[in-house]
KEBA-920859 format. One record per residue (C-alpha): residue number from 1; residue in three letters; y negated, x negated, z negated. Coordinates in nm, 3 decimals. Layout:
BEGIN
PT     n   res         y         x         z
PT   NUM   Ala         Y         X         Z
...
END
This chain:
BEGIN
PT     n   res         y         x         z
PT     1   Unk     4.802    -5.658     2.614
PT     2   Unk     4.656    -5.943     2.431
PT     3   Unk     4.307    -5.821     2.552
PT     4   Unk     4.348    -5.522     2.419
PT     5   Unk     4.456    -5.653     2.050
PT     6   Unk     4.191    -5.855     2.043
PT     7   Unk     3.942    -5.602     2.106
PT     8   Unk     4.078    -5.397     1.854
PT     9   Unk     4.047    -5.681     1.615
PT    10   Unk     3.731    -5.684     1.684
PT    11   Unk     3.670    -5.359     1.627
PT    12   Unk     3.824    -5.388     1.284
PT    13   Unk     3.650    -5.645     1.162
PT    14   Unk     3.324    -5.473     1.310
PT    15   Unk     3.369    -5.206     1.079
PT    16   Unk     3.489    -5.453     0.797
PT    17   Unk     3.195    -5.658     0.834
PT    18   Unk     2.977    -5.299     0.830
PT    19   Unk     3.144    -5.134     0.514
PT    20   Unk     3.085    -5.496     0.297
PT    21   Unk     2.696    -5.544     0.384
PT    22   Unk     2.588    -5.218     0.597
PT    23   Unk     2.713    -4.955     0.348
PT    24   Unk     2.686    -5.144     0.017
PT    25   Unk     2.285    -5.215     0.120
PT    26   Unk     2.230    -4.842     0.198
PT    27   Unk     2.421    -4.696    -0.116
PT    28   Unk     2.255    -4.978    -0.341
PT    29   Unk     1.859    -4.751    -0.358
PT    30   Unk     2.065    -4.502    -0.433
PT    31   Unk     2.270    -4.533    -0.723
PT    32   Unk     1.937    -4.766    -0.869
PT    33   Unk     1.750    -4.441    -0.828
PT    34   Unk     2.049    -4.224    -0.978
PT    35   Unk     2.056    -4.468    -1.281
PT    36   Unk     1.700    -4.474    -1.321
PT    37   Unk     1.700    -4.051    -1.342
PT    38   Unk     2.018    -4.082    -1.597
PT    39   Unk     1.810    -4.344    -1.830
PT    40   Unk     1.497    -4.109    -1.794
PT    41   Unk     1.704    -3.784    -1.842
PT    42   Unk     1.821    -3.907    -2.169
PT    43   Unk     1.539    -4.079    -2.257
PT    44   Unk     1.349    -3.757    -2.264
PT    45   Unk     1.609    -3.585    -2.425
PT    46   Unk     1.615    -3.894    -2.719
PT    47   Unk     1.224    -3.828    -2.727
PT    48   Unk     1.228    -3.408    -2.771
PT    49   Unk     1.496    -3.451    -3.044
PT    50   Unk     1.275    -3.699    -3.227
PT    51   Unk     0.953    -3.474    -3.217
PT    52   Unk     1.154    -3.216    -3.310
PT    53   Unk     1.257    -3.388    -3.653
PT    54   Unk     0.906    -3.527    -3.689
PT    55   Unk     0.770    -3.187    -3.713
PT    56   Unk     0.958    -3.123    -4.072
PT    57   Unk     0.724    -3.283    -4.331
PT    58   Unk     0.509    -3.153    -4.564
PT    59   Unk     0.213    -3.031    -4.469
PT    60   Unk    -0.125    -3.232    -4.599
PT    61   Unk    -0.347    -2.931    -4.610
PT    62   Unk    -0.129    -2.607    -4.625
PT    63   Unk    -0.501    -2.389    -4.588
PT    64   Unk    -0.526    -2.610    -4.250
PT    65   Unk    -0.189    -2.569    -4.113
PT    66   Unk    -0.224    -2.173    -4.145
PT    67   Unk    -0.524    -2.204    -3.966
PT    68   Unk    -0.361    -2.336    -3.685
PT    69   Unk    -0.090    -2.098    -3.700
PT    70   Unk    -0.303    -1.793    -3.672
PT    71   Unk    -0.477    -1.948    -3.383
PT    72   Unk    -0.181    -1.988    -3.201
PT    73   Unk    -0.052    -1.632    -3.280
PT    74   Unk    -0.375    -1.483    -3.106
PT    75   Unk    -0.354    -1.726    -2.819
PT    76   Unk     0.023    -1.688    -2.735
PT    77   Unk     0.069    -1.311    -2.880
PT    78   Unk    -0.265    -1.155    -2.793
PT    79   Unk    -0.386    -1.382    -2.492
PT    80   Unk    -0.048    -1.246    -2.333
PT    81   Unk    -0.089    -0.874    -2.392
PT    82   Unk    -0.230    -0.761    -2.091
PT    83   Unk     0.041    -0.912    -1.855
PT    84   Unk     0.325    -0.827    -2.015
PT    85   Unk     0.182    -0.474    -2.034
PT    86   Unk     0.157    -0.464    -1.603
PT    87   Unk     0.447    -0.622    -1.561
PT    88   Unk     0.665    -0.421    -1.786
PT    89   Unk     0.542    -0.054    -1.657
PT    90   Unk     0.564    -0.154    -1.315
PT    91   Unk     0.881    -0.328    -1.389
PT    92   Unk     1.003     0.020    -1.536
PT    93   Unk     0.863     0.230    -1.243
PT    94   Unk     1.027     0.057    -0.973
PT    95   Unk     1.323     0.074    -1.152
PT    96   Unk     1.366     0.427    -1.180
PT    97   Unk     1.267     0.454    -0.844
PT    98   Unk     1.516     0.240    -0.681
PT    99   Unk     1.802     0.329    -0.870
PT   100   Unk     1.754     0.738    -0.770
PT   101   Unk     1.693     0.551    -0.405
PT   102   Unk     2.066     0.412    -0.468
PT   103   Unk     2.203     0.805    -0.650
PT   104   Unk     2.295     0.970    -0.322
PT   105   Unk     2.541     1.195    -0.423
PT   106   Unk     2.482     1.501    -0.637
PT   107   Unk     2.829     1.433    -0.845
PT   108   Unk     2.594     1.199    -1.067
PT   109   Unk     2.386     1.364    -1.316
PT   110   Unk     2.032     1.275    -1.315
PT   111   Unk     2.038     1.156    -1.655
PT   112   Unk     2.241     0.820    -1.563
PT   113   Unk     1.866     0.721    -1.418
PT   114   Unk     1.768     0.687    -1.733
PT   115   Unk     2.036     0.483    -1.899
PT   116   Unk     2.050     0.248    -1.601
PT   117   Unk     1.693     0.245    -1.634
PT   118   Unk     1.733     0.183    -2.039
PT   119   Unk     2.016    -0.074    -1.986
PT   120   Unk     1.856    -0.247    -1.716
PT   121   Unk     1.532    -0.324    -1.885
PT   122   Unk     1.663    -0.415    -2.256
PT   123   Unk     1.874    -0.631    -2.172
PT   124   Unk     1.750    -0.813    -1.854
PT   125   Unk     1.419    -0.719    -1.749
PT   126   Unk     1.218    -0.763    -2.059
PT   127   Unk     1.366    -1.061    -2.258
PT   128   Unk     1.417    -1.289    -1.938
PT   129   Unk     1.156    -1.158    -1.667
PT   130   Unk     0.863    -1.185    -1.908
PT   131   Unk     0.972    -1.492    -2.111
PT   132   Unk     0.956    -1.640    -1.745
PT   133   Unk     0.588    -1.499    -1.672
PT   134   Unk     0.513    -1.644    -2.058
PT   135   Unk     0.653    -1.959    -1.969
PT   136   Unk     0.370    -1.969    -1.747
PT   137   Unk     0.081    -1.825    -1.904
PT   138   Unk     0.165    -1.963    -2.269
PT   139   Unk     0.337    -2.296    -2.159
PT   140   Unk     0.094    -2.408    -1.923
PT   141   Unk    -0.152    -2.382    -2.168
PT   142   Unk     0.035    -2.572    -2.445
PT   143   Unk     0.114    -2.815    -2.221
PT   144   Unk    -0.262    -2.880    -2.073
PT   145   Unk    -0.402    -2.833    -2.454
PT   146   Unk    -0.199    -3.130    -2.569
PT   147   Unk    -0.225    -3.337    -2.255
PT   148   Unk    -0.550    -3.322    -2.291
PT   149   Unk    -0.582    -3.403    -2.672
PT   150   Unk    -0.344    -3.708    -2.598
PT   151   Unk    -0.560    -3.831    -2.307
PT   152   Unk    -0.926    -3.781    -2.454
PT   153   Unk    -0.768    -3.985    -2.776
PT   154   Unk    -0.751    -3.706    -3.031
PT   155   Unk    -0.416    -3.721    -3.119
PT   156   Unk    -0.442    -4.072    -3.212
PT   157   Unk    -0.779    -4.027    -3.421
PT   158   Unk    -0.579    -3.735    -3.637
PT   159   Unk    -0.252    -4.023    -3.657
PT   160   Unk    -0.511    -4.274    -3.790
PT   161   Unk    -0.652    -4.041    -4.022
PT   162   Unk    -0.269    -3.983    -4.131
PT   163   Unk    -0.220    -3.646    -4.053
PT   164   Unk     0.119    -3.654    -3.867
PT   165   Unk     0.019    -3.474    -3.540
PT   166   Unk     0.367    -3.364    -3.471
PT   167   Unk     0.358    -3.144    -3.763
PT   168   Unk     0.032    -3.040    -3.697
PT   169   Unk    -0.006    -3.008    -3.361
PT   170   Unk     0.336    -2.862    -3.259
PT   171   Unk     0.503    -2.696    -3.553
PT   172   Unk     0.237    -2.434    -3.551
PT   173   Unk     0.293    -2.353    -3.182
PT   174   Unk     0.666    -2.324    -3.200
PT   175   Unk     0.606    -2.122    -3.536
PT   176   Unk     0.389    -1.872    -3.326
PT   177   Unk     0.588    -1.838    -3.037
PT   178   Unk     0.895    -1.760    -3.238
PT   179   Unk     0.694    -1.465    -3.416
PT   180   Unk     0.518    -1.327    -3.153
PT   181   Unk     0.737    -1.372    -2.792
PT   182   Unk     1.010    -1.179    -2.954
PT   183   Unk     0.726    -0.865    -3.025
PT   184   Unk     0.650    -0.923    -2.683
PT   185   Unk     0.938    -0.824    -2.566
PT   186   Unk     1.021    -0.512    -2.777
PT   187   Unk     0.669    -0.420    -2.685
PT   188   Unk     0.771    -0.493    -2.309
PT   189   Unk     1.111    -0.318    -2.392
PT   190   Unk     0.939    -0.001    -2.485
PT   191   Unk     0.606     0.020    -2.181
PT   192   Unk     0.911    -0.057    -1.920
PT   193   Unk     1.120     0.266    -2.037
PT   194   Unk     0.792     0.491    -2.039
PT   195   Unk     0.683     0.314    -1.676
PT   196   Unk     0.971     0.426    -1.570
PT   197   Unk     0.957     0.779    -1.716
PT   198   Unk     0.612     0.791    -1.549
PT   199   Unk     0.748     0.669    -1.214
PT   200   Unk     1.008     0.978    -1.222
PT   201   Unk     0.783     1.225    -1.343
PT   202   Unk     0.477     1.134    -1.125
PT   203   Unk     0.740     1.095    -0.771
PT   204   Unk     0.912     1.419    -0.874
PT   205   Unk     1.252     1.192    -0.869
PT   206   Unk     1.321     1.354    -1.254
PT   207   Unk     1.201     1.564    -1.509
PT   208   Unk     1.061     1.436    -1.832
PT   209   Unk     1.329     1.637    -2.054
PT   210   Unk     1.635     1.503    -1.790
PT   211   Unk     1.497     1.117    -1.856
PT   212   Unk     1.409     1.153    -2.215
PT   213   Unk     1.819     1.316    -2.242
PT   214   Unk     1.959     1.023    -2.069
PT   215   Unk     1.776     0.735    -2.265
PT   216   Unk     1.995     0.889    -2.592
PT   217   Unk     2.323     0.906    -2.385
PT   218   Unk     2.573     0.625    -2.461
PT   219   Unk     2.289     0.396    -2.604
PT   220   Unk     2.434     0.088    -2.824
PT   221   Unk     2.216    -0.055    -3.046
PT   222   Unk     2.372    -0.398    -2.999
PT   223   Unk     2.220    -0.409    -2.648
PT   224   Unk     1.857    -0.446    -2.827
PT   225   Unk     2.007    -0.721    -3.100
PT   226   Unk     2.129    -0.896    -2.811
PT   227   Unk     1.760    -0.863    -2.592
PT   228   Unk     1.621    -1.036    -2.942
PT   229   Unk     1.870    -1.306    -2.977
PT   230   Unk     1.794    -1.402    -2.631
PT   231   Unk     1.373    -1.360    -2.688
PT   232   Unk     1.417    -1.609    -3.003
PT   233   Unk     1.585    -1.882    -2.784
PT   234   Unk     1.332    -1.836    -2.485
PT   235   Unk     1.050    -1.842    -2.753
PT   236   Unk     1.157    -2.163    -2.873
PT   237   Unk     1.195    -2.293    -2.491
PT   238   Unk     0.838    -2.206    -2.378
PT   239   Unk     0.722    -2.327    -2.711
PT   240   Unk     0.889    -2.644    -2.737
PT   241   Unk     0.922    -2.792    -2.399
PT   242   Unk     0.560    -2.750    -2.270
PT   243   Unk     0.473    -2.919    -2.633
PT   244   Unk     0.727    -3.209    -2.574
PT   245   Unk     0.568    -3.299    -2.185
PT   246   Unk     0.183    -3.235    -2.307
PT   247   Unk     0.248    -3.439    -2.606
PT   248   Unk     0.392    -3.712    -2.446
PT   249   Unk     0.140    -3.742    -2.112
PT   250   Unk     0.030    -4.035    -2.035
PT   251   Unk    -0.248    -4.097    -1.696
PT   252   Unk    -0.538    -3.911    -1.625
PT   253   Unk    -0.615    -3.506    -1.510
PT   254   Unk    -0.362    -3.538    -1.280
PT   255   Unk    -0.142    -3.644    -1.505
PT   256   Unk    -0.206    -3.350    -1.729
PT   257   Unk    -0.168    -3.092    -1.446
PT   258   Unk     0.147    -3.261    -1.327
PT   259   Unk     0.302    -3.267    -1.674
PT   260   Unk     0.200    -2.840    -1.667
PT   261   Unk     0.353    -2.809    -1.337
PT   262   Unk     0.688    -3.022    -1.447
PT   263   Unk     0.683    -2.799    -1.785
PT   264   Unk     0.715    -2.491    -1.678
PT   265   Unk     0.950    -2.585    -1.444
PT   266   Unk     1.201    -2.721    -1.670
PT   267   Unk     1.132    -2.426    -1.921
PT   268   Unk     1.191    -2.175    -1.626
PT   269   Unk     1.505    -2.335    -1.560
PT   270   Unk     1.642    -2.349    -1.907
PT   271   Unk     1.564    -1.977    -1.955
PT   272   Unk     1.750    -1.872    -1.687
PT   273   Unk     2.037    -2.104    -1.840
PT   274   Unk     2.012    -2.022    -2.123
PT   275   Unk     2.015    -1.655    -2.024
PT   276   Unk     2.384    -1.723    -1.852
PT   277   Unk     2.546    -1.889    -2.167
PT   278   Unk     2.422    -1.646    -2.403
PT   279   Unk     2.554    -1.349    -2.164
PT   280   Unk     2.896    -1.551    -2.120
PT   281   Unk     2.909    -1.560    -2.499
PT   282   Unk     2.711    -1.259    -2.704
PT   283   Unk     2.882    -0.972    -2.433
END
């Protein structure tokens, strides 16, 4: 019997002995690491608020700042047209064609293809799917235009030339973004429901008359002030984020691409956030 306490003491202090050096020395990387993401996390978050502020100053040259703004209206607005034109039409045809797939039963008009259609694409499809493909196309390209401006110098030549870059630089491409992403999207709105008539006319699924009927059935115009509440926050996501990690690079060309890659990665997932609050609160 006193064998077998003492092997049990043993045991317990075993463990005792493993729990004060064993586990403390494995969790110890870890919560360094978890600290070091929580001081980064608000770091950046301390940093994006400040640029944000920074960018409200009066302009030095208004002539040059409107410049600048146009520019970025034909990059982001027109530079984008021809995606969100495929993607929309094809994003309309496949819906109409999967949701007659799903209408198996002949007690359901053919008309309610159409307002699912409608419904679907106003307030899903086109504000969120193509703010996500812009947060690609636009944001990657805000994000490597600044990157590189900070790396090759530029930025600090304008800053010693005292124009405030933050103004100058970034203002304009929110500015844009919030003018032209949300005519995007209405333009997006409106190929998607005439892809979709296509799709039904072309596969024989429904007549034009039957599709065009159904798009005025039960149609509330809220559902298209709510598609445009959403495409102003996105705008200012895809805008402001990519602007905030270009702005702020600091390296080389790999650098740049990584601070791209981590840009629209972040605005992705903030759109899609976004997208849940703003549906738990606006419906």
């Amino acid at each position: 019997m006193e064998e077998v306490s003492q092997r049990k003491q043993g045991v317990v202090n075993g463990f005792s002995g493993l729990s004060i050096t064993g586990i403390t020395g494995f969790c110890l990387p870890f919560c360094i690491l978890h600290l070091n993401l929580s001081m980064t996390f608000f770091r950046d978050i301390g940093r994006y608020l400040l640029m944000i502020k920074g960018m409200f100053t009066r302009p030095e040259n208004g002539k040059m700042y409107w410049k600048e703004f146009m520019h970025q209206c034909s990059e982001i607005g027109i530079g984008s047209l021809g995606i969100v034109g495929i993607i929309s039409i094809f994003i309309g045809a496949v819906s109409t064609i999967q949701t007659a797939y799903q209408l198996v039963t002949p007690l359901i008009p053919l008309s309610t293809i159409a307002q699912v259609v409608r419904d679907t694409i106003i307030l899903e499809f086109a504000p969120t799917l193509v703010c996500i493909v812009l947060a690609g196309v636009a944001g990657s390209k805000i994000a490597s235009e600044l990157g590189n401006m900070r790396v090759s110098e530029q930025i600090d030549a304008l800053e010693i030339m005292g124009i405030n870059t933050k103004s100058y630089l970034v203002m304009p491409k929110i500015a844009a973004g919030l003018l032209m992403i949300p005519l995007l999207v209405v333009l997006a709105m409106i190929l998607g429901i005439w892809g979709g008539r296509l799709a039904g006319e072309m596969a024989n699924i429904i007549s034009a008359s039957t599709y065009d009927k159904g798009l005025l059935e039960y149609f509330l115009p809220y559902n298209v002030i709510f598609a445009l509440i959403k495409s102003y926050v996105f705008a200012f996501i895809i805008t402001s984020i990519p602007a905030f990690y270009g702005y702020f690079v600091k390296g080389g060309a790999l650098e740049i691409g990584r601070a791209s890659t981590k840009a629209v990665v972040v605005s992705c997932i903030l759109i899609l956030f976004a997208d849940y609050v703003l549906s738990a609160l606006l419906l």
